[in-house]
N, C-alpha and C positions, 0 to 999 in steps of 0.2 A: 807481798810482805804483810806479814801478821800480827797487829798491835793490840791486839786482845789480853797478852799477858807482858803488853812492856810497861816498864817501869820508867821510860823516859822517853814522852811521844816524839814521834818522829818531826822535823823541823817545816812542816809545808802550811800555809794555810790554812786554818781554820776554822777559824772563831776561838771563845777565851775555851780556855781547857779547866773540868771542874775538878775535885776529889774531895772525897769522904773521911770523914775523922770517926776509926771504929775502936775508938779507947785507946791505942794506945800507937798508931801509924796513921798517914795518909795515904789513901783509897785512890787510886788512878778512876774516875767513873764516866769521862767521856768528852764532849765538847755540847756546846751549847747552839741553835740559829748556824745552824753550818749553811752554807751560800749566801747569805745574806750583806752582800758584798757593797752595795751601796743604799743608799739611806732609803730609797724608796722601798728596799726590800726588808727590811726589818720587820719585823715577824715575830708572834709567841710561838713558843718552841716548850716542848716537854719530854723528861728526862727523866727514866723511872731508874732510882735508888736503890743500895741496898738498905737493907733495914738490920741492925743488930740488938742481940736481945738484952732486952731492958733498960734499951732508950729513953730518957724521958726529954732529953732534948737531939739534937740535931747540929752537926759542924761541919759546914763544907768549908772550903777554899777554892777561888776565880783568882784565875792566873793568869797573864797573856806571856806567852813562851816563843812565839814567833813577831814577825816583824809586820806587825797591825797595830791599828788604833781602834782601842776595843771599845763599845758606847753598849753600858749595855742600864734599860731602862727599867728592868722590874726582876725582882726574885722574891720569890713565895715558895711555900710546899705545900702542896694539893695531898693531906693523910687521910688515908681510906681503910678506916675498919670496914672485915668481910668476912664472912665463913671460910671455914678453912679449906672446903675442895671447890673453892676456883682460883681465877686470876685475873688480877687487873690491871687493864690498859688504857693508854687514851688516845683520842686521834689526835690531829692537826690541828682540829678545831676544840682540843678541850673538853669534848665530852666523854665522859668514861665510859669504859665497854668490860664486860663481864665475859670470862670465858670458863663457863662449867661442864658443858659437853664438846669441850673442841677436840676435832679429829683430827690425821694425817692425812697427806696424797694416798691416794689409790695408785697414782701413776704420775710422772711428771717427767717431761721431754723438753730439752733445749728445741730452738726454733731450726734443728737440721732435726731432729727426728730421734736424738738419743735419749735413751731411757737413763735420766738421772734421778733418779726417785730417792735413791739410797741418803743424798747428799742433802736434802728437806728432809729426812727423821731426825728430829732430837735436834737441841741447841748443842751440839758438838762442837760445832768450827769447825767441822767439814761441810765446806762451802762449794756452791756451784759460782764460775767465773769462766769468763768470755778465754777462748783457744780461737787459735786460724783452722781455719778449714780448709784444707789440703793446700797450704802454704797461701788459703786469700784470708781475706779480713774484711766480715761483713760490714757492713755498716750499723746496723741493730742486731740486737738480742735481745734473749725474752727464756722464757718459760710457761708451757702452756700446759697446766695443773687440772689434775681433776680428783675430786674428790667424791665419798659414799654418797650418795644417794640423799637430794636436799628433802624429799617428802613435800609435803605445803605448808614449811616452812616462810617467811615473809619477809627474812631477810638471813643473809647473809656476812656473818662476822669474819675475812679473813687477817689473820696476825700473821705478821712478816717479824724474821729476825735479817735485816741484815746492813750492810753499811757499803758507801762510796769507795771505789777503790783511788789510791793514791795517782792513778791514771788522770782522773778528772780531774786534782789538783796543778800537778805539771803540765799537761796540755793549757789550760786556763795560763798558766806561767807563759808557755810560749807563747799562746793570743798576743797577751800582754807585750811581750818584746816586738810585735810586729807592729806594733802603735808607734816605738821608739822614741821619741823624745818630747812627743804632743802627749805622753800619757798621764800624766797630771792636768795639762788641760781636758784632756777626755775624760775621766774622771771625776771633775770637776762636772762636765756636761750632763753625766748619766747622775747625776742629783738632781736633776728637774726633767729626766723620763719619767711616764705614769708605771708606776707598780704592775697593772696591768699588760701593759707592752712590755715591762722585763719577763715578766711569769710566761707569758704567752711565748717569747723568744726561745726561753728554755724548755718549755715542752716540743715547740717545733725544732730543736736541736737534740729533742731524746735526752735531757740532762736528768730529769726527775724520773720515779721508778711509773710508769705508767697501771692501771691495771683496768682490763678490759673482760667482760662477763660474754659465751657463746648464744647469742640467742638467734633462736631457727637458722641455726647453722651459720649465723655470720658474728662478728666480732664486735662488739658496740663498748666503746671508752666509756668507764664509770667516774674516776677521780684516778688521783696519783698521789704516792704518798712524798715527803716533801724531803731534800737532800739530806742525807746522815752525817754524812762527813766519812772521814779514812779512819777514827782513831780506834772506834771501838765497835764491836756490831750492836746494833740499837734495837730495841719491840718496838715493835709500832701495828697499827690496827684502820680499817677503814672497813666501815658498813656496806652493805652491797643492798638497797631494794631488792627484792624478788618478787617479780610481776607474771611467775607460769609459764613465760615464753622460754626460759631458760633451757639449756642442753640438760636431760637428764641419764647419768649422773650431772653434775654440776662442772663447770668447764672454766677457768679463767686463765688470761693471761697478762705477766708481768712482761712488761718489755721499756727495753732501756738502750741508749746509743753502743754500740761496744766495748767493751773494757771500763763501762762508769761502773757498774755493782757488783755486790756478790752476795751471794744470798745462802743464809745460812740454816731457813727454819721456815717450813709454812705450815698453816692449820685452817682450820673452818670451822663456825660454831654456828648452829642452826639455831641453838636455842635463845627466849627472851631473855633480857638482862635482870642481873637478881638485883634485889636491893641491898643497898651497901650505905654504908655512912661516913660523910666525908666530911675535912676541912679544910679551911684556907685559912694557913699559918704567917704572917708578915715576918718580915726578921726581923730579931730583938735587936741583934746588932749586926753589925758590916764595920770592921777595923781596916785600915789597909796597913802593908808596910810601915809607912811612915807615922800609923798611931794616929791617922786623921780617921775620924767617925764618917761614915760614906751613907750611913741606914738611912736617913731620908731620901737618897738618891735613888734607892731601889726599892723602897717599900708602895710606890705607886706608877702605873702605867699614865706616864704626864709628860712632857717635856724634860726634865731632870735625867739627868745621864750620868752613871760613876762610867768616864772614862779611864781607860788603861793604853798610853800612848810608847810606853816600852817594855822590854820584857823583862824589868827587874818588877813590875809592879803588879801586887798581888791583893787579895782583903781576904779575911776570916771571915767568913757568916754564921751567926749563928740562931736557932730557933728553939722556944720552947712547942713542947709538944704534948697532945693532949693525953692524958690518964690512959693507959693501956686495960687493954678489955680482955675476954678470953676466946675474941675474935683474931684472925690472923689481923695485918696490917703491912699497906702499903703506900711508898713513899716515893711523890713524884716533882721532882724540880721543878715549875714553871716559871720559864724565863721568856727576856721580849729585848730586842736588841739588832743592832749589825754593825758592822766593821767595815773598816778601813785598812786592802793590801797595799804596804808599800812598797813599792820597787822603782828602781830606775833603767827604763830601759834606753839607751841610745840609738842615735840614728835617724835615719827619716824614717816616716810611717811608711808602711808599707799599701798604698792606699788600694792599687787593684785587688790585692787580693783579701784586703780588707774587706770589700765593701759583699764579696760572694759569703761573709757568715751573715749577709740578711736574708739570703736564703733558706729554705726551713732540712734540716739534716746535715745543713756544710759543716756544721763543728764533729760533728763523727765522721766525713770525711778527710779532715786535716787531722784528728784524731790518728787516723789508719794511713793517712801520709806520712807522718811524723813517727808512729811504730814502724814503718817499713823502713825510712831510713836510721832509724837505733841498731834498727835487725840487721840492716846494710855494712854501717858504721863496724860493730861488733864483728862481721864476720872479718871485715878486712884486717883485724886489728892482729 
């Protein structure tokens, strides 16, 4: 399913959902801290805008539309005047990245050997996304990219477009119901695990998009770019060192649990970052619904929280913005935050087969036990 052009997101978890005001409607523009499911994992998250001409302020609206309690502690816009032929992104960690010589795959192959290359040219939405393989269901997936020829280049810019599929929302749903009736106390519990042991759990579970560089022919993990969420495909960017020992041409690969991503768009940029002139805009104001003023709440990364505990509750944002130049410009949400799913599951825990996701890969096993029986379920029917 494809929410790239819905006008009414689908109902699953996901963090608060934002949109844009372009004069004269609101803008569907994504979600915010997607995973970030208990408090240890709260995280700044960034979310590249559109930009309409001759803006001189800025209006979003934070929504929560599902059945969360949304805590979210900071929004700002990060605007960046630039020359006109490149483009700007930022990672995970907030630092911006210039893209003015980025190229395509040369070639790029799923982890069986097919050539999907076609499906990385051009932000299209035509997407690469996890298939069975002669009626099995791997465990992981990936894509293993190569690109022109890095030269002695120093480092390595690649951009990703793509997002979570609704896969890893409902799976996570049915975790959930195997807890059954302890799931508020468990809940409860995973607010005083270390941040570190969450992050760590979901990479040895393949939840995050991994990406790993080919050097003297073996594989070696760099970083991983950090959950999209389902609603919208996302840019996103992660620097690669290049230290010579690299595959030449240039070789990476993205790999993920089965059926978590889909990936719409990849690139590389050999070249240094240009200079660019940014700012960091607070909001003037944050209204909610009910016409209570929320802008202190979110104009600093501090304790303070506008939460959003149903889904009728909403706030305007709004931002002045600086003097427009006869530079391009670009506009990037940064947000910092996480949520609270509600559910009620019944029943006892399910404890045996609970305690096998401490394992590293079990949740894409149960992932592909749980597609088989959908697949099972549907043919009977």
């Amino acid at each position: 399913m494809d929410f790239q052009n819905s006008s009414r997101p689908f109902r699953i978890p996901v963090g608060p959902i934002f949109y844009t005001w372009d004069g004269e409607n609101y803008q569907f523009a994504g979600e915010i801290y997607s995973g970030s499911i208990h408090k240890p994992l709260e995280r700044n998250d960034y979310l590249k805008l559109p930009t309409y001409p001759g803006q001189q302020s800025y209006t979003i609206k934070i929504t929560n539309e599902v059945r969360e309690i949304q805590h979210t502690n900071l929004l700002e816009l990060m605007v960046v005047d630039h020359p006109q032929n490149i483009d700007v992104l930022i990672d995970k960690n907030g630092a911006l990245t210039t893209m003015s010589q980025a190229v395509e795959p040369t070639l790029a192959t799923n982890l069986n050997g097919n050539d999907v290359t076609n499906l990385l040219l051009g932000k299209d939405n035509q997407f690469y996304q996890s298939s069975s393989i002669e009626n099995q269901l791997p465990l992981k997936d990936g894509l293993i990219i190569q690109f022109p020829n890095q030269g002695d280049a120093k480092t390595a810019k690649l951009a990703i477009r793509a997002k979570n599929s609704i896969v890893l929302d409902f799976m996570l749903g049915q975790f959930h119901n195997m807890i059954g009736s302890s799931y508020q106390r468990y809940m409860k519990k995973q607010q005083s695990v270390p941040e570190s042991t969450m992050r760590q759990w979901a990479l040895d579970q393949r939840i995050p998009l991994s990406l790993s560089v080919e050097r003297q022919g073996q594989w070696e993990f760099v970083d991983y770019y950090n959950i999209a969420g389902p609603m919208k495909f996302k840019d996103d960017v992660l620097t690669v060192p290049l230290n010579g020992n690299e595959t030449v041409p240039l070789k990476v690969k993205l790999e993920y649990g089965s059926f978590l991503w889909e990936i719409d768009y990849a690139a590389v940029d050999y070249s240094p970052d240009n200079e660019v002139t940014s700012y960091t805009i607070p909001a003037k104001t944050a209204i909610t619904e009910e016409q209570k003023d929320v802008t202190g709440l979110l104009s600093k990364d501090d304790t303070k929280y506008y939460t959003q505990p149903i889904t009728t509750n909403k706030a305007v944002v709004t931002f002045d913005l600086p003097e427009l130049t006869s530079q391009n410009r670009t506009v990037i949400l940064h947000s910092k935050g996480w949520y609270e799913i509600l559910r009620n599951p019944v029943g006892k825990p399910d404890i045996e087969n609970l305690k096998a996701f401490r394992q590293p890969g079990h949740f894409n096993q149960f992932v592909n036990e749980q597609l088989k029986k959908m697949v099972q379920q549907a043919a009977q029917r």
